[in-house]
C-alpha atoms as an extended CHARMM CRD file, in Angstrom:
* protein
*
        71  EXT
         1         1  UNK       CA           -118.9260000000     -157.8490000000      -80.4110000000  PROA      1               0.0000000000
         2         2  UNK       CA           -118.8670000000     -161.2560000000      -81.9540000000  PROA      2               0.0000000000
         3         3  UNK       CA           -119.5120000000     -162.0170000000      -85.3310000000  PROA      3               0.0000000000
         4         4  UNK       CA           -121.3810000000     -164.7690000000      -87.0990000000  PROA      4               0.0000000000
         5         5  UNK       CA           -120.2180000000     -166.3910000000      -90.2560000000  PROA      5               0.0000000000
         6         6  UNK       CA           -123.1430000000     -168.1020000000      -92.2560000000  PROA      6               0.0000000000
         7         7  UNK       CA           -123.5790000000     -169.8400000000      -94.9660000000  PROA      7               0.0000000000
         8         8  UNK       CA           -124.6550000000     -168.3340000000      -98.1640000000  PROA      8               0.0000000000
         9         9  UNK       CA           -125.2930000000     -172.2290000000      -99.7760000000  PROA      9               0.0000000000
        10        10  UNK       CA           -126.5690000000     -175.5970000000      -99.2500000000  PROA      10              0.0000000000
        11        11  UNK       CA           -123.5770000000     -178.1890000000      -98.8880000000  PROA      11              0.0000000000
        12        12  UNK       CA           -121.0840000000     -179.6970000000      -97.4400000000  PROA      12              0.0000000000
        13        13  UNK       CA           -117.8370000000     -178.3020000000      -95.8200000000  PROA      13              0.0000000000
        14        14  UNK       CA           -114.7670000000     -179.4640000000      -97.8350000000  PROA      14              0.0000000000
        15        15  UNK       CA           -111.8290000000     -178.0260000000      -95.8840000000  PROA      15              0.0000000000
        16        16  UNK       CA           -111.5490000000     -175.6530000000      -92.5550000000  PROA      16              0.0000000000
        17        17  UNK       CA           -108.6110000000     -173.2740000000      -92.9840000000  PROA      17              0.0000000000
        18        18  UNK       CA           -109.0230000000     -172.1170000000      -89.6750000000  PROA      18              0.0000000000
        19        19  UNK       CA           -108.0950000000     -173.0200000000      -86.0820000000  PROA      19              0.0000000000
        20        20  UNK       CA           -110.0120000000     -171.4320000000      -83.2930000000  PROA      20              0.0000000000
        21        21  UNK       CA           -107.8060000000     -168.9150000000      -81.9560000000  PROA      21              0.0000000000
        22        22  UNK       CA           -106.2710000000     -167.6120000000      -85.5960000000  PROA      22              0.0000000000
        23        23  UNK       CA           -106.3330000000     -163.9800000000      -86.4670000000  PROA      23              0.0000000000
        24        24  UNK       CA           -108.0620000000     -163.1860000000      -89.4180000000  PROA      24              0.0000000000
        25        25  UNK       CA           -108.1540000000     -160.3040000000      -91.8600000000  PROA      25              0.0000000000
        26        26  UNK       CA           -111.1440000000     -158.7050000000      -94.0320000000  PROA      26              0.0000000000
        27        27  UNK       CA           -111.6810000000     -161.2310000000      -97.0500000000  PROA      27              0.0000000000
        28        28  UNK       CA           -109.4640000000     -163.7990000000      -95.7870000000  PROA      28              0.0000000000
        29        29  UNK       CA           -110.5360000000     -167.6110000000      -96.6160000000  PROA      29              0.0000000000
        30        30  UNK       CA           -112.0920000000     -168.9410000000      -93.8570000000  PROA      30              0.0000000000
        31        31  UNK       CA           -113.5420000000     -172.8650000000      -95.1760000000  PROA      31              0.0000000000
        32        32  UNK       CA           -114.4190000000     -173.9570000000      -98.3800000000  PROA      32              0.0000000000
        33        33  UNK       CA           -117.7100000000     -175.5720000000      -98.7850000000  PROA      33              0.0000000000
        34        34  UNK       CA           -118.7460000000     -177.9210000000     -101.8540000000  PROA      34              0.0000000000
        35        35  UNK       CA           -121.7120000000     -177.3030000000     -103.6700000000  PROA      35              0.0000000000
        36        36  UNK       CA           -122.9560000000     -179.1190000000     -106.8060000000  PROA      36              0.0000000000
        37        37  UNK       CA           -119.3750000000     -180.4070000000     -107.6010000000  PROA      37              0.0000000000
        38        38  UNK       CA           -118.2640000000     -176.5790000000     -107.3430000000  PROA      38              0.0000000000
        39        39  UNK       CA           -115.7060000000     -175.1610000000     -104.6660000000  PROA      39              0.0000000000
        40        40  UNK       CA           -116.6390000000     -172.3070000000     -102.7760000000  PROA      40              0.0000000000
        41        41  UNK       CA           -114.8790000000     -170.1640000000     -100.1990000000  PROA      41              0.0000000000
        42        42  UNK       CA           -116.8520000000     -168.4860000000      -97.1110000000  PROA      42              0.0000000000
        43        43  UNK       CA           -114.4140000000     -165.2900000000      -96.6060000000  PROA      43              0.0000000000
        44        44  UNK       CA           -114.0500000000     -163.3570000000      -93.1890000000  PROA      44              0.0000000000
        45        45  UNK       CA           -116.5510000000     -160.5670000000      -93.1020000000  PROA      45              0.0000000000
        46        46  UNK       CA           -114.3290000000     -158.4340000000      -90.7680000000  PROA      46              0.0000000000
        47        47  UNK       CA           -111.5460000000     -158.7890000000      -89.2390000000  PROA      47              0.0000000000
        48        48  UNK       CA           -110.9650000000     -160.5110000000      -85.9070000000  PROA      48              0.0000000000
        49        49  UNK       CA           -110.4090000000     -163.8110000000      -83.8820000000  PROA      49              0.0000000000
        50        50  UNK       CA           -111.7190000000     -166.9690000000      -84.7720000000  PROA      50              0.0000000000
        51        51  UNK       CA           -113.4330000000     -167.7210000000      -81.3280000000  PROA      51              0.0000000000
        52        52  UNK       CA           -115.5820000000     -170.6400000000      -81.9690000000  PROA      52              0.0000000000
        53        53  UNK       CA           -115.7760000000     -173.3650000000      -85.0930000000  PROA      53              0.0000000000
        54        54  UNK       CA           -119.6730000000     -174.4330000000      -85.3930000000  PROA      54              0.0000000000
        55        55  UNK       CA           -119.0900000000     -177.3230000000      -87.9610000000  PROA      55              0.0000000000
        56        56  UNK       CA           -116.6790000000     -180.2910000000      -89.2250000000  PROA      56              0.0000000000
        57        57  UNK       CA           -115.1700000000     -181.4240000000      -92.4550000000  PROA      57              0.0000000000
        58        58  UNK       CA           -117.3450000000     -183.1230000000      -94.2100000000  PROA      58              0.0000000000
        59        59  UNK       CA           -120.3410000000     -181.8880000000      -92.2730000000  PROA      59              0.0000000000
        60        60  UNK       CA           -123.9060000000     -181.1160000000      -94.3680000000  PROA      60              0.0000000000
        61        61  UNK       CA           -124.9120000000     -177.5730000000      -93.8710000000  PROA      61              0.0000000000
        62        62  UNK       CA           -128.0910000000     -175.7090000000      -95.0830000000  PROA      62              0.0000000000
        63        63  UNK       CA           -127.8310000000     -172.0570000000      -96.0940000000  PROA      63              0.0000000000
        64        64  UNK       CA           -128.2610000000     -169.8710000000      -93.2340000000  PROA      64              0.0000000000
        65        65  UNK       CA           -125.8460000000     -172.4060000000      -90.4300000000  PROA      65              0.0000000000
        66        66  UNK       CA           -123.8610000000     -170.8970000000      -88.4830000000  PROA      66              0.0000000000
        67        67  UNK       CA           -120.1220000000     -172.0570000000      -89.7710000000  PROA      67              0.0000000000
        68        68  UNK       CA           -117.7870000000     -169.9010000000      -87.0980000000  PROA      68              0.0000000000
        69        69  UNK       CA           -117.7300000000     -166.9310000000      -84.6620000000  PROA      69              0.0000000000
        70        70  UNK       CA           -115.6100000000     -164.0250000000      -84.9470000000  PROA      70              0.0000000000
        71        71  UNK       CA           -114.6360000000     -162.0270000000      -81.4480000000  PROA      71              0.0000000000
């Protein structure tokens, strides 16, 4: 069952540490997003495979976007 990572803030996607294919663990860092001068991590829900990578570096996102699938 595949998982979808949101975002819990308005702003733009500083770094994707992440490749589609990677393993990931519970609470692992998936991207950082910038808010308001602020870094923020979006951390892996569950664990499981990163199967699909919705946005870019650099990339505006609203809260609520889809950032990455988890299979």
């Amino acid at each position: 069952m595949a998982t979808e990572v949101e975002s819990q803030i308005t702003g733009n996607v500083w770094k994707i540490q992440v490749a589609v294919g990677d393993a990931v663990g519970e609470g692992d860092e998936l991207i950082i997003l910038e808010s308001m001068k602020m870094e923020i991590p979006v951390e892996s829900p569950a664990a499981g495979k990163v199967a699909e990578i919705r946005v870019g570096e650099g990339d505006s996102i609203e809260e609520g976007a889809v950032l990455l699938v988890l299979a």
